[in-house]
DRENBA-729034 format. One record per residue (C-alpha): residue in one letter; residue number from 1; x, y negated, z. Coordinates in pm, whole numbers, plus 50000, padded with zeros to 5 digits. Example, Ala and Ser with C-alpha at 12.3 -4.5 7.8 and 13.67 -1.06 7.14 Angstrom:
# DRENBA-729034
SITE r   k    c1    c2    c3
SITE A   1 51230 50450 50780
SITE S   2 51367 50106 50714
//
This chain:
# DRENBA-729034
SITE r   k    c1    c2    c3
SITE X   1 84448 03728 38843
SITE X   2 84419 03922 39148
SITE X   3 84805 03982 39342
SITE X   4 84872 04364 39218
SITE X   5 85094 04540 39077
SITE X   6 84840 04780 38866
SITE X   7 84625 04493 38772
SITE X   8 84894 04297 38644
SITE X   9 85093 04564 38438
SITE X  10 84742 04620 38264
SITE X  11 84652 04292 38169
SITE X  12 85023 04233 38032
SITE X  13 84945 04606 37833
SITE X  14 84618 04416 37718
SITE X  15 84789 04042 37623
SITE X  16 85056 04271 37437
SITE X  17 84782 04415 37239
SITE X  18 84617 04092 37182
SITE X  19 84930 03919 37060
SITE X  20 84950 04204 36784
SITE X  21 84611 04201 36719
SITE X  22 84651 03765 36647
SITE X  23 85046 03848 36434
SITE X  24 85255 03781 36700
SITE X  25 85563 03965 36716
SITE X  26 85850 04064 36980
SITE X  27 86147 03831 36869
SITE X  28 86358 03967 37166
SITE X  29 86372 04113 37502
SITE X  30 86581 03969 37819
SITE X  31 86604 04140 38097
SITE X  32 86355 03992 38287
SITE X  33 86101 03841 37984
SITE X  34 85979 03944 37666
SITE X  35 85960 03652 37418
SITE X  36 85716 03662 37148
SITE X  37 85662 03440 36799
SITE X  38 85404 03358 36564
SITE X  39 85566 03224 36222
SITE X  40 85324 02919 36073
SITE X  41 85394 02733 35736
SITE X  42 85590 02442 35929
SITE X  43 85663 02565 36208
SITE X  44 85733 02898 36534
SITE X  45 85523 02914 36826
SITE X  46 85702 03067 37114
SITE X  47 85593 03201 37445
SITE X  48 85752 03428 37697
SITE X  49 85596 03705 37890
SITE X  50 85725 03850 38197
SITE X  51 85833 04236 38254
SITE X  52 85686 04382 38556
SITE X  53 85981 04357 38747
SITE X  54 86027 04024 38753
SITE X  55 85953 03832 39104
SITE X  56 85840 03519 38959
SITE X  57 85596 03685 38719
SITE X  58 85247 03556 38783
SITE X  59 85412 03168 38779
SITE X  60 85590 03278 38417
SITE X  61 85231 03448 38251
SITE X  62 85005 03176 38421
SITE X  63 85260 02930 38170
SITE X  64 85270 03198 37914
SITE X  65 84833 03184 37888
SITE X  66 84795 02808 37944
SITE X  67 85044 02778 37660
SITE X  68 84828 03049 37426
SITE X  69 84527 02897 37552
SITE X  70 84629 02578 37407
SITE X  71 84766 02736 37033
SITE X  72 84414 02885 37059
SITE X  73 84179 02545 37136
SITE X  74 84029 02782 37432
SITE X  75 84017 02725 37805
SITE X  76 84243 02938 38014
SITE X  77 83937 03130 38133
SITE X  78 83776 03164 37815
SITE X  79 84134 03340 37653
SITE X  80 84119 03575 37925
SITE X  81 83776 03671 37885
SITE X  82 83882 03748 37514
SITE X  83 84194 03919 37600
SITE X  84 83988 04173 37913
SITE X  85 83688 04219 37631
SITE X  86 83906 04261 37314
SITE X  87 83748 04587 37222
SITE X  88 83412 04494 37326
SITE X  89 83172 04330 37101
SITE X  90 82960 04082 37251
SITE X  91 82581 03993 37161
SITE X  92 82375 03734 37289
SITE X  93 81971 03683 37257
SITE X  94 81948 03311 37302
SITE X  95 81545 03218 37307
SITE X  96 81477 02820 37319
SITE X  97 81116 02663 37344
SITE X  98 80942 02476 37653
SITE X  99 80882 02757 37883
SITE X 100 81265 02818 37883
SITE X 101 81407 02464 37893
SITE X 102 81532 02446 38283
SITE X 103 81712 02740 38225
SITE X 104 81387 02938 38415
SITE X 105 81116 03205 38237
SITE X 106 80852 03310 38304
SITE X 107 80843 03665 38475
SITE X 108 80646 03851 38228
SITE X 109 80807 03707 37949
SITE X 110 81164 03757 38131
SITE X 111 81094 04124 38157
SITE X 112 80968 04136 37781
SITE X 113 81290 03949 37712
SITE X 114 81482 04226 37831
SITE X 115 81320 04499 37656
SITE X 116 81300 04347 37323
SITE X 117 81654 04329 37349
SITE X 118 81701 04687 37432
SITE X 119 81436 04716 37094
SITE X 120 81668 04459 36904
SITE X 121 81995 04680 37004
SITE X 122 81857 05022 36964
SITE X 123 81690 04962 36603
SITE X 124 81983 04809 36471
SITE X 125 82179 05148 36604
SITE X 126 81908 05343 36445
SITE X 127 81940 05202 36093
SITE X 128 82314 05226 36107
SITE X 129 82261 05595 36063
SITE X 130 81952 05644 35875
SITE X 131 81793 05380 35675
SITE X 132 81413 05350 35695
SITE X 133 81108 05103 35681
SITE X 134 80984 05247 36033
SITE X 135 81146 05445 36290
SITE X 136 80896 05666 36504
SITE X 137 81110 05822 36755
SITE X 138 81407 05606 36973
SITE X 139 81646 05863 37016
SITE X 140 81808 05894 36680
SITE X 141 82026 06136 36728
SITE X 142 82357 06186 36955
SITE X 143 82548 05914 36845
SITE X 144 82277 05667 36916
SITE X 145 82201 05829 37220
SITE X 146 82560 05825 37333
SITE X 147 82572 05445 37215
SITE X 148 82276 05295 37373
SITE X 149 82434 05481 37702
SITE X 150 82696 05238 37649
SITE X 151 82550 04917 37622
SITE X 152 82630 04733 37895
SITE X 153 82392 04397 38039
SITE X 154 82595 04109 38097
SITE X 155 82501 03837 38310
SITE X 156 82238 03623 38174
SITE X 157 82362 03226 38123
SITE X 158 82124 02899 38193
SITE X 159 82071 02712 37902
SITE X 160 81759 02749 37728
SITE X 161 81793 03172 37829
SITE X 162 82042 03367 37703
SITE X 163 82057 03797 37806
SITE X 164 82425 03940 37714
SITE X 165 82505 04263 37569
SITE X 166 82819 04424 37539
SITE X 167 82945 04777 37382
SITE X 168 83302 04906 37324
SITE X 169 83447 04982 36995
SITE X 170 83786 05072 36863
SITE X 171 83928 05220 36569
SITE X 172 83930 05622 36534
SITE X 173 84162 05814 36332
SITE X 174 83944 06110 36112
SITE X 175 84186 06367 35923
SITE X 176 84100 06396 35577
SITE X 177 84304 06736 35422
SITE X 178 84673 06598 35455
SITE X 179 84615 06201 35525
SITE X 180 84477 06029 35828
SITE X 181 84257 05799 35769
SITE X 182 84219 05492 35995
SITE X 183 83815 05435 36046
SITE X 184 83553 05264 36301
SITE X 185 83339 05399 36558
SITE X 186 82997 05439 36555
SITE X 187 82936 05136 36787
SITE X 188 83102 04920 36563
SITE X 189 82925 05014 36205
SITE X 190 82607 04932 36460
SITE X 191 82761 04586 36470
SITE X 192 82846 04542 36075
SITE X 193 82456 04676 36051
SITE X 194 82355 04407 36275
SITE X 195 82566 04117 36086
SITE X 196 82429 04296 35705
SITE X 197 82071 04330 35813
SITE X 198 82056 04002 35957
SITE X 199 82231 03777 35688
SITE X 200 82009 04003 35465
SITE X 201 81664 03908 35594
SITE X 202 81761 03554 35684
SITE X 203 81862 03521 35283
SITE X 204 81513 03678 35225
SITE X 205 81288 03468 35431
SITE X 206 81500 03162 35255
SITE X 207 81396 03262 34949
SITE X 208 81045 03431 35036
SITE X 209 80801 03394 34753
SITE X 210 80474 03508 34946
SITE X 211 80553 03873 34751
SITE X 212 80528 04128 35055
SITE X 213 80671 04409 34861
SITE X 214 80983 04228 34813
SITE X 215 81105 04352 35126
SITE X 216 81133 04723 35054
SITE X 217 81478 04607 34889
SITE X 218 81587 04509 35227
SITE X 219 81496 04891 35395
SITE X 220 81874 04984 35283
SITE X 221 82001 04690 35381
SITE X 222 81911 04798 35802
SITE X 223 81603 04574 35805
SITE X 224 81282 04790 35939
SITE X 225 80991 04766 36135
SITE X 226 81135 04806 36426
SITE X 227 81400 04544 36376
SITE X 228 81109 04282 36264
SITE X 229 80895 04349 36569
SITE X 230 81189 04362 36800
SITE X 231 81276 03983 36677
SITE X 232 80944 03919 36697
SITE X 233 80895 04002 37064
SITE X 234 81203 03783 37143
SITE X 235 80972 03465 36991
SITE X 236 80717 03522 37295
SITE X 237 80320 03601 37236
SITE X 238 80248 03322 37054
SITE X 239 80589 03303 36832
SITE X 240 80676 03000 37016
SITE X 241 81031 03029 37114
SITE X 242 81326 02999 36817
SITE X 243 81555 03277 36829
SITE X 244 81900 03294 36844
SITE X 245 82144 03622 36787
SITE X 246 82505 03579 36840
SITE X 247 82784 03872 36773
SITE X 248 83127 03812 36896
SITE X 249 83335 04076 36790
SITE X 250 83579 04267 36954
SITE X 251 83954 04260 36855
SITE X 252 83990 04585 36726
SITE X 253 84164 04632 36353
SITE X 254 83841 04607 36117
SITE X 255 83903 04305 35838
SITE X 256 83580 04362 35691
SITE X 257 83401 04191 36071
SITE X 258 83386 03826 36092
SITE X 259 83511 03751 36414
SITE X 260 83162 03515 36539
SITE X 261 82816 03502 36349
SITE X 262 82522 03330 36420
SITE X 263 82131 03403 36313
SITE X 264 81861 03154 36447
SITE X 265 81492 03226 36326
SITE X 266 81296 02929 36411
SITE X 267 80862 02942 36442
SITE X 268 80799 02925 36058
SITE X 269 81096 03197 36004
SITE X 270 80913 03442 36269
SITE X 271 80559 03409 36034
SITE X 272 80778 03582 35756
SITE X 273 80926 03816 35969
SITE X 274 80558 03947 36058
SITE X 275 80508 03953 35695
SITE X 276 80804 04200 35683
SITE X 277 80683 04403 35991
SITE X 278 80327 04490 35832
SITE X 279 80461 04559 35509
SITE X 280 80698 04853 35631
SITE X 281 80402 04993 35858
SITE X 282 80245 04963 35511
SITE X 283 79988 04680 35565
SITE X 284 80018 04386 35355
SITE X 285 79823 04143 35059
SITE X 286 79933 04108 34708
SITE X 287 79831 03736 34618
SITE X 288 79751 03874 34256
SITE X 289 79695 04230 34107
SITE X 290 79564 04421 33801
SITE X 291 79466 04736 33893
SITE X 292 79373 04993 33604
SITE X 293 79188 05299 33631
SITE X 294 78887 05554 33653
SITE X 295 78572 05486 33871
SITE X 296 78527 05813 34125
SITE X 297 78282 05589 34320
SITE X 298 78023 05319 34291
SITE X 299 77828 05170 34575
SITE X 300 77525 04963 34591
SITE X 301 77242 04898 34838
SITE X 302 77127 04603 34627
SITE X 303 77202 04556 34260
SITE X 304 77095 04179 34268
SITE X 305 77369 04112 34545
SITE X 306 77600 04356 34350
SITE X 307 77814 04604 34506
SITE X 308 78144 04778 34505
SITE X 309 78402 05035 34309
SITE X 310 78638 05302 34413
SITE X 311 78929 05305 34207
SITE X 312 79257 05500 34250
SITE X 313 79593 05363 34141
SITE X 314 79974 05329 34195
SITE X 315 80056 05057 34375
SITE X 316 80496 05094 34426
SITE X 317 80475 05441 34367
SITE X 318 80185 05576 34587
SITE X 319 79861 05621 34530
SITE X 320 79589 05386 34675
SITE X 321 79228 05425 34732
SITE X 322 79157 05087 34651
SITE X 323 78799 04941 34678
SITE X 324 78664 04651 34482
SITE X 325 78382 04437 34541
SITE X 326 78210 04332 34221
SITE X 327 77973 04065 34131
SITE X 328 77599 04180 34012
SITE X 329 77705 04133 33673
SITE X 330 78027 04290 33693
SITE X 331 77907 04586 33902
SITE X 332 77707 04633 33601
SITE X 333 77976 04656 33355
SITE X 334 78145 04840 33649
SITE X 335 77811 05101 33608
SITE X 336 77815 05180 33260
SITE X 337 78249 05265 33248
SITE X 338 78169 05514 33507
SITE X 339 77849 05652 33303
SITE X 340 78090 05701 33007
SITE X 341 78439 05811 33196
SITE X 342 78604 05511 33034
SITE X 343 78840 05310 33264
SITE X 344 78842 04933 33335
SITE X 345 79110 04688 33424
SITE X 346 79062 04440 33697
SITE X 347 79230 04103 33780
SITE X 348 79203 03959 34124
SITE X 349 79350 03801 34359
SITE X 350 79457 03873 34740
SITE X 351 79469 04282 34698
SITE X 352 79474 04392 35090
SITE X 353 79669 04731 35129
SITE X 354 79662 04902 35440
SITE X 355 79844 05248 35410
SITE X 356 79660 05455 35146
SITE X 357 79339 05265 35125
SITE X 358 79292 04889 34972
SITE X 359 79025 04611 34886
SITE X 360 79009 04388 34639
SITE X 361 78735 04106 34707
SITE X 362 78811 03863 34438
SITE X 363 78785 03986 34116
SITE X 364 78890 03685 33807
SITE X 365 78834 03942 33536
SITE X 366 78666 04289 33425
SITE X 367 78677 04468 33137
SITE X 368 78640 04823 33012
SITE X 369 78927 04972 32818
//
């Protein structure tokens, strides 16, 4: 604690806040101390702050946080560190792997490191007001303009390598006809986004059942393209690095944010996440499909070898230009639906959709309908 007056008076104004924040209350005021309480089942803690008047104060608060330190399990340093950055919440980009294990990285990577993070950040701020498989433009808006401006880069830490984040939130008062209503900044529904979207696509990839198309349910969850490619990035070029996203949230009044979460996607995780990232830019493979419908094309430049279909249908809601290739015989069967306008149904398996056009190149079953 640096020897001046200002400095002082503000960090008692801060550990004041902090005490309320944790359910300590005033119990009384001397004249030269403040003494505050915190009721347990069994038993009182006690400590006792000094007023800014009093000579001996640095000797009385240096007491006062080595006592809170120690209710708290933390190191003196550490509680101070909370009690400067209790309205800021904290996130860390951990990456482990054996290019990063003396705490060193390789430049290029280092500098993709860095803007991944910036992706990571600024997708998760995106979805927080707009929920979408794939975001286009970066600037979302003022608010995430005005947020990103606030993100600050914290020093980064050795140990495997970590890059630090930090953004300020607080709680906002909005006026609703008569009644004001306590609510959270923007910043801080881009850090209940980040915890949702997360636990969300972590409980996905547990449970992933090689069905692509499962993960449009997570688009309104905060998960999107952006997101995926941004975690992605942080794995290196060849997904080699496991990574790990830490949020530390600030003490501002907001029950619904756990105070510390933790997301670690190892190598296998990262596969599904790539999964996740085609399918929103709308490129993925069904393992099985049926498709039903009318011929509008057939294709052949030798009917011994066989040949291939066009046939549109509705695969989740859009329609698909899908092509089929077809065995001789089946092309054949494939020939005379189309001569008489009648429509077939196809079984297959491994469907490839990329946007509005697919392929089907192994076909179990034809028949006309």
């Amino acid at each position: 604690m640096k020897n001046n007056k200002t400095d002082t008076l503000l960090f008692l104004e801060q550990l004041a806040r902090y005490l309320s924040v944790k359910n300590w209350q005033i119990a009384f005021e001397l004249e030269y101390a403040i003494i505050w309480q915190k009721e347990l089942v069994h038993q009182i803690l006690e400590i006792t702050l000094p007023k800014p008047s009093t000579e001996d104060g640095d000797e009385v608060l240096n007491k006062a946080l080595k006592r809170l330190a120690n209710f708290e399990g933390k190191t003196i340093d550490t509680l101070r560190l909370n009690i400067l950055n209790q309205y800021t919440d904290k996130l860390s980009v951990r990456v482990v792997g054996e290019s990063v294990k003396d705490g060193t990285i390789p430049l290029d990577d280092g500098v993709k490191l860095f803007e991944k993070t910036k992706h990571l950040i600024n997708a998760l701020a995106l979805s927080a007001k707009n929920k979408k498989a794939i975001f286009r433009s970066n600037s979302g808006g003022k608010n995430v303009v005005e947020f990103m401006s606030q993100v600050r880069l914290g020093q980064t830490q050795i140990g495997s390598y970590i890059v630090n984040l930090s953004y300020p939130v607080e709680n906002i008062e909005v006026k609703d006809q008569k009644e004001i209503i306590q609510a959270i900044s923007f910043s801080r529904s881009v850090s209940h986004n980040l915890v949702n979207s997360l636990k969300k696509l972590k409980e996905k990839i547990t449970h992933y059942e090689n069905n692509p198309t499962s993960f449009a349910e997570l688009i309104p969850e905060g998960v999107s393209h952006n997101l995926c490619e941004a975690i992605i990035g942080l794995s290196g070029s060849e997904q080699q690095r496991k990574v790990e996203i830490k949020l530390q949230a600030g003490e501002i009044s907001d029950e619904a944010m756990p105070s510390e979460v933790n997301f670690q996607f190892d190598r296998n995780e990262i596969k599904v996440v790539q999964i996740a990232s085609k399918y929103y830019q709308g490129e993925y493979t069904l393992p099985h499909y049926e498709i039903i419908g009318k011929i509008v094309g057939l294709h052949s430049s030798n009917l011994a070898e066989g040949g291939y279909i066009q046939v549109p249908c509705k695969i989740e809601n859009k329609t698909v230009e899908t092509r089929i290739d077809l065995s001789p015989e089946q092309y054949q069967l494939a020939a005379e639906a189309h001569k008489t306008g009648q429509q077939i149904r196809c079984k297959g398996e491994s469907l490839y959709i990329n946007k509005k056009k697919g392929r089907l190149q192994k076909v179990t079953s034809i028949n006309i309908l």
